[in-house]
C-alpha positions in Angstrom: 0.0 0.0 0.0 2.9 2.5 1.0 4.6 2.0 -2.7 1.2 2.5 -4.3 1.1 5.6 -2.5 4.6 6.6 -3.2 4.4 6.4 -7.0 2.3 9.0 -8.0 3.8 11.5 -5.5 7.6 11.2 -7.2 5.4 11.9 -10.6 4.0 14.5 -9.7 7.3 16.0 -8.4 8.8 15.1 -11.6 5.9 17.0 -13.9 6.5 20.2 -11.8 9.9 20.4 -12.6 9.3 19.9 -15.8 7.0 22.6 -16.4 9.2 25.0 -14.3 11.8 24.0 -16.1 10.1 24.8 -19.6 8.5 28.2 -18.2 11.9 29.5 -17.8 13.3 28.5 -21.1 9.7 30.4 -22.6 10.2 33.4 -20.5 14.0 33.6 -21.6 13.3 33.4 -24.6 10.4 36.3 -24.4 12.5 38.4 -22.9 15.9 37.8 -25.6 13.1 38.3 -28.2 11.8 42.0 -26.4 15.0 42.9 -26.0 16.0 42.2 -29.9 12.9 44.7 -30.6 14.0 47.3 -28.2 17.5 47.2 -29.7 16.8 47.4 -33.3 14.0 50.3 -32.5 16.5 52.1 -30.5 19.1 51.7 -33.7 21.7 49.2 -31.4 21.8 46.5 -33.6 22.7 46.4 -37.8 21.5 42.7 -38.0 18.5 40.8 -37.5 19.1 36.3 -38.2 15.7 34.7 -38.1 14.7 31.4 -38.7 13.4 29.6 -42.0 12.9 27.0 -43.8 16.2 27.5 -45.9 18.1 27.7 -42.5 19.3 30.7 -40.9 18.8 34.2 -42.1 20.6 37.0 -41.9 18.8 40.7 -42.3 21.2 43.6 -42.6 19.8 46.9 -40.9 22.7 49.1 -42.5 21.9 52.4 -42.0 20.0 52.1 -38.9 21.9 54.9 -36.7 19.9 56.4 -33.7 19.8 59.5 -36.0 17.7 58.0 -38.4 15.7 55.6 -36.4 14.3 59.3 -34.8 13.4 60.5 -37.9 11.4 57.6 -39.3 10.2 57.1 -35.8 8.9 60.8 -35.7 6.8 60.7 -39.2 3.5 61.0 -39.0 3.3 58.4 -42.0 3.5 54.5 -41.3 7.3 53.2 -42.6 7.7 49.6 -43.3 10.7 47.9 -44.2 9.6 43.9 -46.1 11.5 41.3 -47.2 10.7 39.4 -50.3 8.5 36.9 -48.9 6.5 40.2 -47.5 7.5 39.5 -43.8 7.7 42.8 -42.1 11.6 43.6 -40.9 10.9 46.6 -39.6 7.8 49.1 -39.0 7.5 52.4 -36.9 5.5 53.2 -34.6 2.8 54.9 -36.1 2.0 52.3 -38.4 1.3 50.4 -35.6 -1.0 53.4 -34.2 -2.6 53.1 -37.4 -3.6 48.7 -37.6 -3.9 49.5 -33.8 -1.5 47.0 -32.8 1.9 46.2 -31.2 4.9 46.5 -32.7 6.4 43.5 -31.1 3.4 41.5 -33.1 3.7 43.2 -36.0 7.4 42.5 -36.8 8.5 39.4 -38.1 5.1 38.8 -39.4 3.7 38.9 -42.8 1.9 42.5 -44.3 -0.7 40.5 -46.4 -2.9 39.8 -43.0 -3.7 43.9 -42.9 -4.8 43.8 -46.2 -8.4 42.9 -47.8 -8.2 39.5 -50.0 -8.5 42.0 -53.3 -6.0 44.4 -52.1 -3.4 41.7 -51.8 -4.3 40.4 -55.4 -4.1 44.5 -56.8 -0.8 44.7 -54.8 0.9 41.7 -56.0 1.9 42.7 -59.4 2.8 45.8 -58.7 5.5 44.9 -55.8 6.9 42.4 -58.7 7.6 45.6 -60.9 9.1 47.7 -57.8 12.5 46.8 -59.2 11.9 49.3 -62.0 10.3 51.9 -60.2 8.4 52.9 -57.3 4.8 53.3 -57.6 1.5 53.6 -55.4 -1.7 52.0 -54.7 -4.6 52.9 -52.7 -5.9 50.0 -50.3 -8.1 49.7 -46.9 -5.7 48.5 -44.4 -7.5 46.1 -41.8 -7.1 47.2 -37.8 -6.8 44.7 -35.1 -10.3 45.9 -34.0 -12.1 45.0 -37.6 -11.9 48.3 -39.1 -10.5 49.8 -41.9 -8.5 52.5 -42.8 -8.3 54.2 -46.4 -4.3 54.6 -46.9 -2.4 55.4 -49.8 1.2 53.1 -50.1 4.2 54.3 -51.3 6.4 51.6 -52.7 10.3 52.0 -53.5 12.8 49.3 -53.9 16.1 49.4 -51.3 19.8 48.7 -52.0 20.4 44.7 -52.1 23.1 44.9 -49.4 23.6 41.2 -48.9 20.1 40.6 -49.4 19.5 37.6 -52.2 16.3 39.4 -53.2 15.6 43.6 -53.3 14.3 44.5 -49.8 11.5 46.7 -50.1 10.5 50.1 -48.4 7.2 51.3 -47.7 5.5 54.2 -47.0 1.7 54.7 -45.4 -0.2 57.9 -45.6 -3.6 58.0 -44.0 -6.1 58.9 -46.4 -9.1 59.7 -44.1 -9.1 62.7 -43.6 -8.9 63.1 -47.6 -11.2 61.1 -48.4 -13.5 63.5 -46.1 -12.6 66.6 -47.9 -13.6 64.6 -51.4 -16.8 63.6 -49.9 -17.4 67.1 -48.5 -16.2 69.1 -52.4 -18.1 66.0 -53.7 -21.5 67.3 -51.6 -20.6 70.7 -52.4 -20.2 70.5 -56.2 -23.2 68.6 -56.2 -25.4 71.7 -54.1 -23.9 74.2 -56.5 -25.0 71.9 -59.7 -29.0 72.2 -57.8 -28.7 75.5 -57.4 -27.4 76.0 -60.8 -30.5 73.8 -62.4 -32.7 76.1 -60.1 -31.6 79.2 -61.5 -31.3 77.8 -64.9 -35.5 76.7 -64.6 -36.2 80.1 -63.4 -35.1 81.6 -66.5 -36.6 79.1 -68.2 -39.9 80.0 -67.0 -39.5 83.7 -67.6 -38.3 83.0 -70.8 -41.5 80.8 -72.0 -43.9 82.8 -70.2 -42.7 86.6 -70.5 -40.4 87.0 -73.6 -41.2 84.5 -75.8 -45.3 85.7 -75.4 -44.3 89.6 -75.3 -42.5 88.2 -78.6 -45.2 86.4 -80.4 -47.4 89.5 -79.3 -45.3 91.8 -81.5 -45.0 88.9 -84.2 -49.1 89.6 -84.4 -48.9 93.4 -84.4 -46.0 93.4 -87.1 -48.2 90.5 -89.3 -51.5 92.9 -89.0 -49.1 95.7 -90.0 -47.9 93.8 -92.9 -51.2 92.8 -93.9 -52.6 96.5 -93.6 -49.9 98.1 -95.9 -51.3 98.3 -99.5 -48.6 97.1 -102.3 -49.1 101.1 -103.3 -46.4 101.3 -99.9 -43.9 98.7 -101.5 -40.4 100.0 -99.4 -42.5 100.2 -96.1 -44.4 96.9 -96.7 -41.2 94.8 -97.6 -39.4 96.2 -94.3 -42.5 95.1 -92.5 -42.4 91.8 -93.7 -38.6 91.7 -93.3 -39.5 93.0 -89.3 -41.8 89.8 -89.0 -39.6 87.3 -89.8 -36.7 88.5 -87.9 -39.2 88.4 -84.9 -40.4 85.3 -86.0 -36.0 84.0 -86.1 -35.9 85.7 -82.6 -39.2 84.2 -80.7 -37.9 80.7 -82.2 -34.4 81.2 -80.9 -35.8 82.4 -77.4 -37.7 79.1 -77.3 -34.5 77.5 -78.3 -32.6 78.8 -75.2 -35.5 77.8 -72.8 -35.8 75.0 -73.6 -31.9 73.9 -73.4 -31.9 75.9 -70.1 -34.5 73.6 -68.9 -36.8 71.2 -70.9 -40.1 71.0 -69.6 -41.0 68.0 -71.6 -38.4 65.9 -69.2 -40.6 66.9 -66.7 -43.8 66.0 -67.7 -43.2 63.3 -70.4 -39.6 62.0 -69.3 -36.4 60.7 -70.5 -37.1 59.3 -73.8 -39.1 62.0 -75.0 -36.4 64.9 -74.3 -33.7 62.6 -76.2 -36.1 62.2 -78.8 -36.9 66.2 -79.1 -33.9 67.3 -78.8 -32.3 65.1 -81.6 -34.6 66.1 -83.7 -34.1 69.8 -83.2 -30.2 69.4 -83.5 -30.4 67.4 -87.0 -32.7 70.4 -88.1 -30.5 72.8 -87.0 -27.1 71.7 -88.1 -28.0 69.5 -90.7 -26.2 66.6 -89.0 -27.7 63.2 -89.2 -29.0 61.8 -85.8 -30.3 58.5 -85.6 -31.4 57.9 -82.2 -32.7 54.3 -80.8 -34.3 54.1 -77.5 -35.7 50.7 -75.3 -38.5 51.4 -73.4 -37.0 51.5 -69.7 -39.0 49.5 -67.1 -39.7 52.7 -64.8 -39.3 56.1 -64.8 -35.7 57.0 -63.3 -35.2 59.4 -61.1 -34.9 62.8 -61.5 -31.6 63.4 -61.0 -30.9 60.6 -63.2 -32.7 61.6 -66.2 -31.5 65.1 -65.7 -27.9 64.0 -65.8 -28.7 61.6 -68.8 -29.9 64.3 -70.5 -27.0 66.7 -70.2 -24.8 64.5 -71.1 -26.7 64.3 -74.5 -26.8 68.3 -74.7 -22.9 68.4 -73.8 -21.9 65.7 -76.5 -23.8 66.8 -79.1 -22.4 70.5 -78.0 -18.8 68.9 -78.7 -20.3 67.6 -82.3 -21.4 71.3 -83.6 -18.1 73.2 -82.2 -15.3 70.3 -82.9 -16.4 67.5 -84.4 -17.1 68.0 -88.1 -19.4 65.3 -88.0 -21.7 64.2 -90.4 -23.5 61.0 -88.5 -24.5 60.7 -85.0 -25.8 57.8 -83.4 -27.5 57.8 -79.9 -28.8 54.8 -78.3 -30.3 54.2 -74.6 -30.4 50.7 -73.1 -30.7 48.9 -70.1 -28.7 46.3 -68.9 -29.7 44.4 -66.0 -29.7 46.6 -63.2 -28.0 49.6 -65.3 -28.9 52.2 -67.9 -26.9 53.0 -70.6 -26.3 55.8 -72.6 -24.1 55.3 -75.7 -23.3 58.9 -78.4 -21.4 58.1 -80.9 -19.9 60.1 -83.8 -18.1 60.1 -87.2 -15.9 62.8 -86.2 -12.1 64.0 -86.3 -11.8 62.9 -83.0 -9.4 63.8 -80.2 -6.8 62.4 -78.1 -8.5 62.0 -75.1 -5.2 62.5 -73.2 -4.9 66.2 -74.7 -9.4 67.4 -74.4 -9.5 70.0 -76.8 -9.8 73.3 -75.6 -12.5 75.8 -75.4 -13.1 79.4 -75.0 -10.9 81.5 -73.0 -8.5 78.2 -73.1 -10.3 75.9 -70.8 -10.1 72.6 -71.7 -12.6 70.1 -71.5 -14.3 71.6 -68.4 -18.2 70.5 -70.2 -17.0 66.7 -69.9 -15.5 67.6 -66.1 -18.9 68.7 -64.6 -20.5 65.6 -66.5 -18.1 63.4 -64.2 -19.0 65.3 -61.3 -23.1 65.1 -62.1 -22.8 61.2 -62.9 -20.3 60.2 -59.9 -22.7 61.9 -57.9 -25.5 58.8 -59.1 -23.6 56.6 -58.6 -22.5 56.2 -62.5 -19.9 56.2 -64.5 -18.6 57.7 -67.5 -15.9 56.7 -70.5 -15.0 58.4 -73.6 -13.4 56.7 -75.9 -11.7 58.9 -79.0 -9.0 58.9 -81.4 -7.6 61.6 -84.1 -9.5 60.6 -87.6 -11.9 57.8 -85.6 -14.8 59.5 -84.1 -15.6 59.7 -80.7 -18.1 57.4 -77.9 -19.2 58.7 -74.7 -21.0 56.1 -72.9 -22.8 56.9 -69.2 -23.9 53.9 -67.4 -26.2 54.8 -64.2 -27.3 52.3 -61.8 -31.2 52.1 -61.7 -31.8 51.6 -57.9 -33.6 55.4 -57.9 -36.7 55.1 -59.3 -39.4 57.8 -58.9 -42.4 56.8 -56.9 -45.3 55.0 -58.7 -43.1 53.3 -61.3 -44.5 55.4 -64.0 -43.7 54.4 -67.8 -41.7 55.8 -70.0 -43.3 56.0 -73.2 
């Protein structure tokens, strides 16, 4: 009975000095490993040999004086320092401020795990050209709490210096506070674009109502004047006739300019019918064929939507009359799947669309630049696609999510 007793006493000794035993080696080895960090943060050390499955491996830290350590240490952008294999030799601390995590887990440890699964696939082929040149990429970087941080990553390849492969530097800039003013001159171009559409329907209106009726008025009086004169008063009739039909030119020309200001046929018949108007009154005007083919949308779009459609039109066919030298124009409005597109294409001279031609007063392209801004703000998106002697294509593709209430037709 005693040795039964015995036995598990002598194991149990045993098992405690094991684990003491195998505490201390951990906690030595914790505290070799802290103290490694502290001295390459501090600039103490020039060398870093970790472990791998090739052996041994030796880092060099050349250049990493105290002098400079401070300075990287002191940006208010993240540094990183990777190897080939993207393990992280060295950050500062302020990229660790930013993935909100400690630098002691941060070195030694791969930079793919702050990055989104599509971020690493759009950052792969550019860190296997860094050898060339440096370049840049915009990414979320993933925090140790779950969220995400816009940054902007400057990449530049470092001097081998014993290195088999090119080490490679990196530089993180926080693009919050960015990305805040471009949503805020985002809001605010949009605001000025509504106050711009309010103003332009205000004149609109006093155009159709007040000029163009005080002009057809006089039209009347100047066709009864005509009408009165006997062919006895030949000179005075023929100037009166001549006075009708330049009031006739300028009534048809005030109409012209309201209804370019603002259409009230988008508002009360919609998209397809404005397109369809104001084709036809381009064609008669410049004598440019424009052949215009329209599917009949599930819904009426909203507002915004069909307003922004619709300038676009007015812009591109703007670009036909002053630069194109067009003869053809096609103009066709789809919808695919959950999207509406809008495709103008003509036979023009072109352009290269790295140079827009200029305008007036030598600004360049600035019609096309509020069109971005108008169908960004929709959620769209716009390409033009133009070459010197082969015609040019914008195409606008919205999303249709904002529908007007009532899912009215378009007819």
């Amino acid at each position: 009975m005693k040795t039964a007793h015995r036995q598990p006493v002598k194991q149990t000794l045993k098992f405690q000095r094991v684990s003491i035993s195998a505490f201390q080696r951990l906690n030595a080895r914790l505290a070799e490993a802290e103290e490694t960090l502290r001295a390459i943060r501090s600039g103490e050390v020039d060398a870093l040999v970790t472990a791998g499955r090739a052996g041994p491996q030796v880092f060099t830290l050349e250049g990493a004086d105290h002098t400079y350590r401070m300075l990287i240490e002191s940006m208010n952008e993240g540094a990183l320092t990777l190897a080939v294999d993207k393990t992280i030799l060295y950050a500062n601390r302020c990229f660790a401020r930013m993935v909100q995590c400690p630098l002691e887990q941060i070195m030694g440890g791969s930079f793919r795990r702050f990055l989104s699964k599509e971020d690493r696939a759009k950052l792969q082929p550019l860190l296997k050209r860094v050898a060339k040149s440096g370049t840049k990429i915009q990414v979320l970087l993933n925090a140790s709490d779950g969220s995400q941080m816009p940054a902007q990553i400057s990449i530049r390849p470092l001097a081998k210096n014993g290195f088999k492969h090119m080490p490679i530097c990196m530089v993180v800039t926080d693009m919050t506070e960015a990305r805040r003013n471009e949503e805020r001159l985002r809001v605010l171009t949009h605001r000025v674009v509504q106050v711009q559409e309010d103003e332009r329907r205000r004149v609109a209106i006093e155009l159709h109502d007040h000029i163009t009726q005080l002009l057809c008025a006089v039209l009347v009086r100047s066709q009864t004047l005509a009408d009165e004169l006997s062919p006895r008063d030949g000179p005075s009739k023929r100037e009166a006739i001549k006075l009708r039909e330049m009031l006739g030119r300028t009534a048809e020309a005030v109409e012209r300019i309201s209804r370019n200001l603002r259409p009230s046929v988008l508002d009360e018949l919609g998209l397809v019918a404005v397109l369809r108007d104001t084709s036809t009154e381009f064609a008669d005007r410049t004598g440019v064929s424009v052949k215009l083919a329209c599917v009949s949308l599930t819904a009426r779009l909203a507002a915004d939507t069909e307003l922004t459609l619709y300038r676009i039109l007015q812009e591109a066919l703007k670009n036909v009359e002053k630069h194109a030298r067009a003869r053809r124009v096609a103009v066709r409005l789809t919808q695919h799947g959950v999207f509406v597109q809008l495709a103008i294409n003509d036979d023009g001279i072109g352009f290269d669309t790295d140079y827009l031609p200029a305008g007036r007063n030598g600004k360049s392209g600035l019609g096309l630049l509020g069109i971005r801004e108008r169908i960004t703000f929709v959620g769209g998106s716009l390409n033009v696609k133009s070459a010197p002697g082969r015609g040019t294509t914008i195409t606008a593709q919205i999303p249709l999510g904002n529908l007007r209430g009532g899912g009215r037709k378009i007819r």
